[in-house]
Every structure is written in C-alpha cells, then in structure tokens.
C-alpha positions in Angstrom: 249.1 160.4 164.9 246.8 163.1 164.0 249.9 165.6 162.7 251.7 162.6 161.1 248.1 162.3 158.6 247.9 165.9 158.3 251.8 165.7 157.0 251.2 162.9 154.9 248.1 164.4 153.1 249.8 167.7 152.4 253.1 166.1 151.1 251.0 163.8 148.7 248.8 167.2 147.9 251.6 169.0 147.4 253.3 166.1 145.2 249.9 165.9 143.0 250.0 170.0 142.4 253.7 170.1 141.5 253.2 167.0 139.3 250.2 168.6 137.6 252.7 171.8 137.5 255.3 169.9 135.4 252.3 168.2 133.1 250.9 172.1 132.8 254.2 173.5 131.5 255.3 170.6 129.3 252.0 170.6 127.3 252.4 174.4 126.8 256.0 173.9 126.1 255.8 170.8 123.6 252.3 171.7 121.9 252.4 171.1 118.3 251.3 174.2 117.3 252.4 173.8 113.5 250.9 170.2 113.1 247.6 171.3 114.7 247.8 174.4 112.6 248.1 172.5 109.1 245.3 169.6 110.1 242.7 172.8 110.6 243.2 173.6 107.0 242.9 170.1 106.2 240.1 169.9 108.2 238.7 172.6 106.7 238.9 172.3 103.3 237.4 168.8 103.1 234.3 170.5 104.5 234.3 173.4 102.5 236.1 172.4 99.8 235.0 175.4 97.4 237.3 177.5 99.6 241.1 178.1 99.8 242.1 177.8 103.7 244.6 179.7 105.7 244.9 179.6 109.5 247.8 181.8 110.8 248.4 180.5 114.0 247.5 178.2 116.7 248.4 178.6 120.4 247.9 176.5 123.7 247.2 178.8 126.1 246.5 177.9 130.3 244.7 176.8 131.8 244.2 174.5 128.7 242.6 177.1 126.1 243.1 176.4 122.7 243.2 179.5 120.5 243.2 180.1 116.8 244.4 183.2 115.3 243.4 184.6 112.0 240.8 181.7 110.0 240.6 183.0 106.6 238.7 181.4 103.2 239.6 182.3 99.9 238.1 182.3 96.7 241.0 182.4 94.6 244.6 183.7 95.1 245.7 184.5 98.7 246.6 188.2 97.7 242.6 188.6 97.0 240.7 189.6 100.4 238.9 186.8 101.6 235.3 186.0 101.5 235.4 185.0 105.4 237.4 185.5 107.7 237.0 185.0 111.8 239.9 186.8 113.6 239.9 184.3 116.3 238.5 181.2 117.7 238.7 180.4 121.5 238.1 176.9 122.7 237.9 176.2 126.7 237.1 172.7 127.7 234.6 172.8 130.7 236.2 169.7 132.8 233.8 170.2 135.5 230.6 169.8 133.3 232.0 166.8 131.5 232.2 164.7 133.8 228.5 165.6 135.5 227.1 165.3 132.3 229.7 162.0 130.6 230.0 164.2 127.4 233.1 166.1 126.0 231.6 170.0 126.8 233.6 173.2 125.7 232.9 176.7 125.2 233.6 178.4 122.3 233.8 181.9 120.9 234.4 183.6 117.6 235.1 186.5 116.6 233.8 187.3 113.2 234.6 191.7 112.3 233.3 193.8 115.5 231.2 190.8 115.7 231.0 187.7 117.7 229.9 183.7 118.0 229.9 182.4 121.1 228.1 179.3 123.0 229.0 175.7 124.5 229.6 172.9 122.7 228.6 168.8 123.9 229.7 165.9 122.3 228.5 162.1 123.8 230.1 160.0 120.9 229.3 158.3 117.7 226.5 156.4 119.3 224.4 159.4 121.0 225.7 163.0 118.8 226.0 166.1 120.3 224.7 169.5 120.4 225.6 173.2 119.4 224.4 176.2 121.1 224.9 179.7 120.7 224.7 183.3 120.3 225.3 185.3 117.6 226.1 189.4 118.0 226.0 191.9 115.5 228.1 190.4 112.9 228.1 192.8 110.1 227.6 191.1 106.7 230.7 193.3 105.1 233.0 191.3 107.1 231.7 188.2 105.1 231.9 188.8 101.8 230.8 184.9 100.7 227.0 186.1 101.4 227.1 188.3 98.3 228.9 186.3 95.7 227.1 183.4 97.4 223.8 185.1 96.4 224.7 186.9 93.2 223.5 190.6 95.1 224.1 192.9 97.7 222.9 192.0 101.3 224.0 194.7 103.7 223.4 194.6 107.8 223.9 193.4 111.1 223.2 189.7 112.4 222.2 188.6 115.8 220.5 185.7 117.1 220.8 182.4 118.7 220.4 179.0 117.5 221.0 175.4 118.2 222.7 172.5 116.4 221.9 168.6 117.0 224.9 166.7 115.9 223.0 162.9 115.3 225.0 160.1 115.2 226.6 158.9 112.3 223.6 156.2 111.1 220.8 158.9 111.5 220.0 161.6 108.9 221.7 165.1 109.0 222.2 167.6 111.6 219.2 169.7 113.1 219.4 173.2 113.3 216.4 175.8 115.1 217.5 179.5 115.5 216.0 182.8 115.6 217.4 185.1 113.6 217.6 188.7 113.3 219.2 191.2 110.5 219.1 194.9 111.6 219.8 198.0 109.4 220.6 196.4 106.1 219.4 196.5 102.4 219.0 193.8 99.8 219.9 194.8 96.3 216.6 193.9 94.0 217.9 192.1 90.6 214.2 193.7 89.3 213.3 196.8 90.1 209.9 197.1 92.4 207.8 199.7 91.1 211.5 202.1 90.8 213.1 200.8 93.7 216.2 198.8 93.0 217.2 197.9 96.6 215.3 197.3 99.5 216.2 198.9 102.9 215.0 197.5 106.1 215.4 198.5 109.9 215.2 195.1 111.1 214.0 191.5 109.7 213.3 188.5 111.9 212.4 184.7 111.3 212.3 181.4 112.8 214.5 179.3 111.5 213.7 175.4 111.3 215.6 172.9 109.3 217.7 169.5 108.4 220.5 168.7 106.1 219.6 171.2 103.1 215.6 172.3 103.7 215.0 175.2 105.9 211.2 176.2 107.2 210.8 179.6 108.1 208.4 180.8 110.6 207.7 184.0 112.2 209.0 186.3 110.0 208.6 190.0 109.9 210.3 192.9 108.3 210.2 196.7 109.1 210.9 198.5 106.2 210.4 202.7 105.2 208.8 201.4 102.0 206.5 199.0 104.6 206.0 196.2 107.4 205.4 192.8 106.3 205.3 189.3 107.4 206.5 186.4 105.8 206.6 182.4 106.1 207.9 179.9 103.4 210.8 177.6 102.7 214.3 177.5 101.4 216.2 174.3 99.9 219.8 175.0 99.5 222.5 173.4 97.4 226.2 173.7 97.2 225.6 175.2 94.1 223.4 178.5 95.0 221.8 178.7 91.3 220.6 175.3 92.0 218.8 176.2 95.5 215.3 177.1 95.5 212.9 179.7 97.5 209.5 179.7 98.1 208.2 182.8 100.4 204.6 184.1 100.9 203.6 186.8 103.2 202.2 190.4 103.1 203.1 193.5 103.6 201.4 197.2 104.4 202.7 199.9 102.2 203.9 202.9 103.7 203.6 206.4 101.1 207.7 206.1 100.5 206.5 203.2 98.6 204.9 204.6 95.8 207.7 207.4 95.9 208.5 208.4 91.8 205.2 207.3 90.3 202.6 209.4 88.9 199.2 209.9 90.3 197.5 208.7 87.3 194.6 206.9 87.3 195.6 203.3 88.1 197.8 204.3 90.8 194.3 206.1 92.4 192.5 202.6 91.2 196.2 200.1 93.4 195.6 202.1 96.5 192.2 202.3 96.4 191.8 198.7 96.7 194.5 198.4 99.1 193.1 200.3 101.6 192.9 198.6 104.6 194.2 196.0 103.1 198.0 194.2 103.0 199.6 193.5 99.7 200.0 189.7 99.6 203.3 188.5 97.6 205.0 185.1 96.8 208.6 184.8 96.4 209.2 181.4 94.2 212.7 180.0 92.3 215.8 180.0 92.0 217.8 181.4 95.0 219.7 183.3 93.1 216.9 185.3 90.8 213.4 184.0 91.7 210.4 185.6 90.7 207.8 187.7 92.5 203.9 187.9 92.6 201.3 190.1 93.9 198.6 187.8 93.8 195.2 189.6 92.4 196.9 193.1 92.3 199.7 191.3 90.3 197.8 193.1 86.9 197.9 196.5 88.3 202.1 196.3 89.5 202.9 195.3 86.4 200.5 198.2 84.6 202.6 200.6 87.2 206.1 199.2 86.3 205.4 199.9 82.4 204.5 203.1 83.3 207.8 204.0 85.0 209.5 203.0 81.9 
C-alpha cells in the first residue's frame, strides 16, 4: 500500500513538473515581445511626454525574467544622441515573497553607463500603494545628458545613494520619496563668476533628500570642495518647466587659500579675511532653478567690492 502511494505521488509530481515544463516553454516561445515592446514607449511617453521614446527590444527570459534592452529618450530626431539612456532593465518577480507578504514584489535593476539602479519593488493594489526601494551606484552624469540641458549648465560627477518611493493609492496625494544622496568628483558650471571662479569643483557633496509630488526638503547637506567645506540646508520646488522651479539654499562654508586664488592682496581682501577668521562664510541660494541669485549675508558688501576689482 505503502509503494502504490509513493507511486502515485511521484507520477502526479512528475505530471505537475512536466506540465509546468510545457507552460515554461510556451510562454517563452509565444511571448509578445513586439506588443510589450511598443506599450513601453507608450507607456513611457505619456509619463514623460517631453521626450521621444525608443525601446529596442524586449525579451522573456527563464525562469520568468523580463528584460529590456536599450531604453533611450530623445530630445529631437533619433539620429541626435539621447539625453538618457539605460542600457538595460531586468525585472525578476520574487513569487516566494509575494505570497508571504499578499503584494506583487519584484526586483529590479538598471543599468544606466558603467552605472547601476537596482532594488525591490511592492505593489498591494489601488487601495493600499506600494513601495520603491533602492540603490543607486556610481552613475556618471555624462551618461545622462537631460541633467544639463535640464539645468541650463554643466553638472559633472558620479551619483550614488539610496532612496525610497511610497506609491499612495490613487485618492491620496502624490508619491513620497526620502533618499540620501551622494555626488562624488564632479563640478558645477557657475552662470556668475564667484570672486574669478566660473565652475565649482567638488570631491564629494551629500544631502538628505525629503519630499512629495514637486517640493523637496533638503537636510544634511555637506560639500567638500578645494575652494572649501560647507554645509547646506534649504528647499527645492520643481516644475516641468525647469525656468519655472525655484531654489532656496542657506548654509556656510570655510574657505580654503585656493579660494581667493587670482585676487590681489589689496586692502579689502586683508579687511574679508580678517573678519572671516574663525569664522564660516554664510550664503543663500534663492530663485529660479535655472539662474538664482546668491548672497553672502553681512560680507555680501565686501564680495561684491572684490568681484569689481577682478574686473
């Protein structure tokens, strides 16, 4: 009796694993690759839809692994480079944690340049949301060239960091996002020159980044810099329209001797570093995104008499 059970359960195993054999292969075999293909662009460009799409290819690949080859944006014509691109996007569902946790869950990476985003993914329906998490490494900003014309000026480094997304449902306000981010060996072309300098180079730069829908807090931040260290909080509201967003940035920073580089030691230079010493250089950033003004605060009378004298 004992064999005849045995018997039974491996011929109804065996008929379960060849029957989820056949399902395997005819899901690879009749994936519509093409349709899938065209409703990402569609997707896409009723998100973004500033931005001319073009996915290359889509694949099915086991055990269930959807990749996407080759997610470009353009600006204009498709014979211009395009102002992003990720190389490929991998998404695994994790069948296993769905069902513990009654949410869709996958894991996701892409691959952005020598760069990378990758993280899991949870999704528990209209009624609940979801949630985004990841972890971004050293994705140079050359491989996206969207943050430049974006900004109207050069911004140069690497990014890393992690950050979350809450996905509320679709009665509640905007989506949630918290992440600490980090931009290493980069420079920031200056619209106006800062006592000479016309870009600013920086080892690394960190913030906290807090925010909802189009207003972003940030927290935290610091910069290391061979013109100085500073630190920084403030706020950002964005817009589609980048000349439209606004900044507003306060913080301090301790200037290093590379600093005053190309001025004169003339008397008011004596008089600015005099009264900085042992002291930081408070600043406020405030405007438009795109070419907001700066402030020094009480020393703002002695900068300026420094920049005429550069003239």
């Amino acid at each position: 009796m004992g064999k005849s059970v045995v018997r039974r359960l491996a011929t109804i195993f065996g008929y379960a694993f060849y029957g989820t054999g056949l399902l395997v292969l005819g899901l690879w075999l009749l994936f519509p690759a093409e349709t899938v293909r065209r409703t990402l662009e569609e997707r896409l460009a009723h998100v973004w839809p500033d931005l001319h799409w073009r996915v290359e290819g889509v694949a099915l690949k086991l055990p269930f692994k959807l990749a996407v080859r080759a997610i470009s944006g353009y600006g204009g014509q498709e014979t211009e480079a395009p102002l992003i691109r990720v190389e490929r996007l991998i998404v695994q569902p994790d069948l296993p944690a769905s069902v513990s946790s009654r949410a869709m869950q996958a894991d996701y990476r892409l691959e952005i340049g020598k760069g990378s985003v990758a993280g899991v993914a949870r999704w528990q329906g209209e009624r609940d949301g979801g949630r985004i998490e990841g972890t971004v490494r050293e994705i140079g900003l050359a491989a996206v060239p969207l943050v430049n014309r974006w900004l109207g000026r050069t911004l140069q480094g690497t990014v890393s960091g992690t950050f979350t997304v809450e996905l509320r449902p679709a009665s509640s306000p905007e989506p949630t996002l918290e992440a600490q981010i980090e931009l290493a060996n980069g420079r920031v072309g200056l619209l106006r020159p800062i006592l000479g300098h016309r870009e600013l180079p920086f080892a690394k730069a960190t913030a906290l980044v807090r925010g909802q829908g189009w207003i972003y807090e940030l927290t935290r931040g610091e910069i290391a810099s061979p013109l100085f260290d500073g630190r920084f909080a403030g706020k950002v509201a964005l817009r589609p329209d980048p000349g439209q967003g606004q900044i507003e940035v306060q913080g301090v920073v301790d200037p290093k001797d590379r600093f005053f580089k190309g001025l004169d030691n003339t008397v008011n230079l004596q008089a600015f570093r005099l009264q900085l010493k042992d002291k930081p250089l408070p600043f406020s950033i405030t405007g438009d995104l795109t070419g907001p003004g700066i402030h020094y605060g009480e020393y703002a009378m002695l900068v300026q008499t420094l920049e005429q004298e550069l003239r």
